[in-house]
MARDO-778714 format. One record per residue: residue in one letter; residue number from 1; x, y, z of N, C-alpha, C, O in turn. Coordinates in steps of 0.1 Angstrom, whole numbers. Layout:
BEGIN
REC   code   pos   n_east   n_north    n_up   ca_east   ca_north   ca_up   c_east   c_north    c_up   o_east   o_north    o_up
REC      A   NUM        X         Y       Z         X          Y       Z        X         Y       Z        X         Y       Z
...
// end
This chain:
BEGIN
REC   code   pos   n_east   n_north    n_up   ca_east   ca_north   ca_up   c_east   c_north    c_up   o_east   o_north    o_up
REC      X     1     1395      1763      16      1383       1765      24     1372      1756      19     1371      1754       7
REC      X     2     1364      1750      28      1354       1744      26     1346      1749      19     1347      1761      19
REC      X     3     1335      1744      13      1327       1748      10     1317      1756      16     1315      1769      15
REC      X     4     1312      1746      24      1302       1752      32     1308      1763      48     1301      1770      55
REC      X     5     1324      1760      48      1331       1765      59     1325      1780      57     1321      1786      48
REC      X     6     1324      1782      75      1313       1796      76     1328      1811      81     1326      1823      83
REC      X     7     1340      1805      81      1348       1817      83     1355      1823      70     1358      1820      59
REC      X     8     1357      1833      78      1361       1847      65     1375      1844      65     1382      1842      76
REC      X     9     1380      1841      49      1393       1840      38     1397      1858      44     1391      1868      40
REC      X    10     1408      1859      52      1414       1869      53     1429      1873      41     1437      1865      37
REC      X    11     1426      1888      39      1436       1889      34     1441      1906      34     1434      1915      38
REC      X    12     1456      1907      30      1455       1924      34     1444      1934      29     1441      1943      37
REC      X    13     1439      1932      17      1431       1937      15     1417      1942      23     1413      1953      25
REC      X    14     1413      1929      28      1399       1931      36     1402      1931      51     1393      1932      59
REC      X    15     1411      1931      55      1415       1928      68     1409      1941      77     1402      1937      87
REC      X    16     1411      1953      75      1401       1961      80     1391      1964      78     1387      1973      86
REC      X    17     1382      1960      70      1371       1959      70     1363      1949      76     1351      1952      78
REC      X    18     1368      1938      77      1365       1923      81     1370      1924      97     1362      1920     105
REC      X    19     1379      1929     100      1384       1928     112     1381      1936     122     1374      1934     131
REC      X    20     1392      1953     116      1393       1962     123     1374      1969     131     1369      1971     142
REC      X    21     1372      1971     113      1357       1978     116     1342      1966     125     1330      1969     129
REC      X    22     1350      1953     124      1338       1947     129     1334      1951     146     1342      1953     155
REC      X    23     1315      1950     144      1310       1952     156     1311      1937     170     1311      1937     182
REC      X    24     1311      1923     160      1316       1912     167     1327      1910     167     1336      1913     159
REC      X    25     1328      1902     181      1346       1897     186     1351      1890     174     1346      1882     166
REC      X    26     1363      1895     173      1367       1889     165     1383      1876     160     1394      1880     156
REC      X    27     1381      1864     160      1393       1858     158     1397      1853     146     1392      1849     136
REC      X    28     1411      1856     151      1419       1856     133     1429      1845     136     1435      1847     146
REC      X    29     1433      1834     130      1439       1828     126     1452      1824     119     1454      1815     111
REC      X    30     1462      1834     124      1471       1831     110     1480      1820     111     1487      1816     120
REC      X    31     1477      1813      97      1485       1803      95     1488      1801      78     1484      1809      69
REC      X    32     1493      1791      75      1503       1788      62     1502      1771      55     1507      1762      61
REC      X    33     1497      1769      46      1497       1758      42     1508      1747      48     1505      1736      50
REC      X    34     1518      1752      49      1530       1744      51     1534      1736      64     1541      1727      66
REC      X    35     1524      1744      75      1522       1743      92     1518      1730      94     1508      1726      88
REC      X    36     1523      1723     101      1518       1715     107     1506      1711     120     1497      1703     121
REC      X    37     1513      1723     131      1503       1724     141     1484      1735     136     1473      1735     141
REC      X    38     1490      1743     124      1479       1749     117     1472      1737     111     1460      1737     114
REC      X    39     1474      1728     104      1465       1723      98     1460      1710     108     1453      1702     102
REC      X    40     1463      1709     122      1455       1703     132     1447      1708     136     1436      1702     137
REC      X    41     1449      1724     141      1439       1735     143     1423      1739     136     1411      1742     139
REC      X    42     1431      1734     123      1422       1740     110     1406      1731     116     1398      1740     120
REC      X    43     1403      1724     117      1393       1717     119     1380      1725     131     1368      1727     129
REC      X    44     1389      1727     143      1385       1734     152     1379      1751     151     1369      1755     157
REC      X    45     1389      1760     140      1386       1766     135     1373      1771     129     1366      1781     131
REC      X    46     1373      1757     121      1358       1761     114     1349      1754     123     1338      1760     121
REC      X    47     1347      1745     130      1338       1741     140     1331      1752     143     1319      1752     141
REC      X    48     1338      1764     150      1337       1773     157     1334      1785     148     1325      1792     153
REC      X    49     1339      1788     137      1331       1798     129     1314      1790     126     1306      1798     121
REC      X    50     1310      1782     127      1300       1773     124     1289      1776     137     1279      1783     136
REC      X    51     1294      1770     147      1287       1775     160     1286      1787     163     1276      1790     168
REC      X    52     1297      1799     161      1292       1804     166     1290      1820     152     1296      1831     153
REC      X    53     1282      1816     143      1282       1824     134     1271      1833     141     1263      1829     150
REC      X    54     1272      1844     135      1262       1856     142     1267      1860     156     1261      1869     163
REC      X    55     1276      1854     161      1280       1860     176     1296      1863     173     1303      1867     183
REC      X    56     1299      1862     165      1314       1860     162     1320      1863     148     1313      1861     138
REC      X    57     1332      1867     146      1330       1864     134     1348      1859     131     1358      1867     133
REC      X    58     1348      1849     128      1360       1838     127     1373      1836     113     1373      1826     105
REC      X    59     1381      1845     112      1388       1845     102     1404      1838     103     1409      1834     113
REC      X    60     1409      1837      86      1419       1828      88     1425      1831      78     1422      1828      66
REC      X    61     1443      1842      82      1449       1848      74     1461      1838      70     1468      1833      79
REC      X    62     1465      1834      50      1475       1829      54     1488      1841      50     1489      1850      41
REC      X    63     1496      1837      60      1508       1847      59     1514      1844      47     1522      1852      45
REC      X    64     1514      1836      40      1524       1837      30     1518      1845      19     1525      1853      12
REC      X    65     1505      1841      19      1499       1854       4     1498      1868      10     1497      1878       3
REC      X    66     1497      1869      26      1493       1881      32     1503      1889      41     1499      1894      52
REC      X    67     1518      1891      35      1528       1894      46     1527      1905      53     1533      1907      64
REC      X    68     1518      1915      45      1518       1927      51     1513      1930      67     1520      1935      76
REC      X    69     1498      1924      67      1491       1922      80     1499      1912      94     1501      1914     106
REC      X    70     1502      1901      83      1508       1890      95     1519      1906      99     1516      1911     110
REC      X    71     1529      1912      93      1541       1918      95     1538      1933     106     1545      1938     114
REC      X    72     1523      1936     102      1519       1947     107     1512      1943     127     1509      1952     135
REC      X    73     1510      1930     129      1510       1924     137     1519      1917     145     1517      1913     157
REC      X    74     1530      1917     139      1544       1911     147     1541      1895     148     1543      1889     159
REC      X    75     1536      1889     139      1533       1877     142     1546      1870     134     1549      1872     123
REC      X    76     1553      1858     147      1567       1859     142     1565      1838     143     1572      1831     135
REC      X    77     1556      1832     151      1554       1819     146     1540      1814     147     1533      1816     156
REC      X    78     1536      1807     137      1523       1800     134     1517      1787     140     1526      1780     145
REC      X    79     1506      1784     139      1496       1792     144     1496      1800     152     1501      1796     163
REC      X    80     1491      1814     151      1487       1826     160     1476      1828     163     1470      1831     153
REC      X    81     1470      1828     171      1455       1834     172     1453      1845     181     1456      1844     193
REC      X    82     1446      1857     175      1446       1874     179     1426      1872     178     1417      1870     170
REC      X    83     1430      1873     189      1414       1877     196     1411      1898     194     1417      1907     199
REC      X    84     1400      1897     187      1404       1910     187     1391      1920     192     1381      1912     192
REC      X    85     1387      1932     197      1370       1932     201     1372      1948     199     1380      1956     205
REC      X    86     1360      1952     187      1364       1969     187     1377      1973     181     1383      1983     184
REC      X    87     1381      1963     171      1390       1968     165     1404      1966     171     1415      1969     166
REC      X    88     1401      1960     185      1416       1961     191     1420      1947     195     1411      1939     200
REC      X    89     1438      1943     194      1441       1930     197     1438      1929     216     1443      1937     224
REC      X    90     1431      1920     218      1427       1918     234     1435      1909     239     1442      1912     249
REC      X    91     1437      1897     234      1441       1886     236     1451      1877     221     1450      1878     209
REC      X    92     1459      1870     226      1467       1861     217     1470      1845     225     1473      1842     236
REC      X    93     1469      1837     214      1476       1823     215     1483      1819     203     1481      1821     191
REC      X    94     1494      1813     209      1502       1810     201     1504      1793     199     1511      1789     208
REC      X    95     1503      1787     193      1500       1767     191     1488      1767     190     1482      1776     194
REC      X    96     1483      1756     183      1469       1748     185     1467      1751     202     1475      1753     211
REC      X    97     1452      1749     200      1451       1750     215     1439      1746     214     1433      1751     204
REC      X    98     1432      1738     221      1418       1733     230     1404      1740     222     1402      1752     221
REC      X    99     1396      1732     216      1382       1742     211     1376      1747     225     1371      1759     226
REC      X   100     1376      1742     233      1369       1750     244     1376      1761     251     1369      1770     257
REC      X   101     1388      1762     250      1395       1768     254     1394      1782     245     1394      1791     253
REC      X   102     1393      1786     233      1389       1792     221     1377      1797     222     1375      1809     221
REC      X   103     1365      1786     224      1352       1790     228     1348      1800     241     1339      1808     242
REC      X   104     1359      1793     253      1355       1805     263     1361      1821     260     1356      1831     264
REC      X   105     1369      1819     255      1372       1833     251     1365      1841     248     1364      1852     253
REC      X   106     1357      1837     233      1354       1844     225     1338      1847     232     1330      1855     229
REC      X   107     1338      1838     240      1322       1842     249     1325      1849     254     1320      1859     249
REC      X   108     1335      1852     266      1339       1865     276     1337      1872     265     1325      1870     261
REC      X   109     1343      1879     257      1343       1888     247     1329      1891     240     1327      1902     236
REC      X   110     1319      1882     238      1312       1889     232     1300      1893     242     1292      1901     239
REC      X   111     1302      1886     255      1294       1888     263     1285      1875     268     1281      1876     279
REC      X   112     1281      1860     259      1281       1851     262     1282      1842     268     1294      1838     269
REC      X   113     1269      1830     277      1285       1820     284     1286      1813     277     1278      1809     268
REC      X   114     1297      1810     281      1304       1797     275     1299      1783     273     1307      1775     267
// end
């Protein structure tokens, strides 16, 4: 993680507190050092925890230190991304996919436009 990167280091430990209990939408990221299409993603990622800090709150689980959550999720290929709002999974993508594409989502969800 970057330094200054503004998204939350998920892991099984915090994952419900960071996730479950949060009052903003929330997207999670799981991916694995070893990924390829994750570490294309990765950039976009934090773009987006950056813009949209305070409206959002942008995390990024890796499954290999964190099998429990990826396993308690059914997340079976990487990158995944679980849109979540109130504690509950709303939406999923599965590949890299488009920052704007990412961005409209997480607006429907928090109530913002896009």
């Amino acid at each position: 993680m970057a330094d200054n990167a503004k998204y939350v280091t998920l892991t099984d430990a915090n994952f419900g507190t960071e996730v479950l209990n949060s009052e903003l939408p929330v997207l999670v990221d799981f991916w694995a050092t070893w990924c390829g299409p994750c570490r294309i993603i990765a950039p976009v990622i934090e773009e987006l925890a950056s813009e949209l800090e305070g409206q959002a709150v942008i995390g990024k689980l890796d499954v290999d230190h964190n099998p429990q959550t990826a396993m308690n999720f059914g997340i079976r290929s990487i990158p995944t991304l679980l849109f979540f709002k109130n504690g509950v999974v709303v939406d999923q993508m599965v590949g890299a996919a488009p920052k704007k594409v990412l961005a409209a989502k997480l607006a429907a969800l928090s109530g913002q436009p896009a």
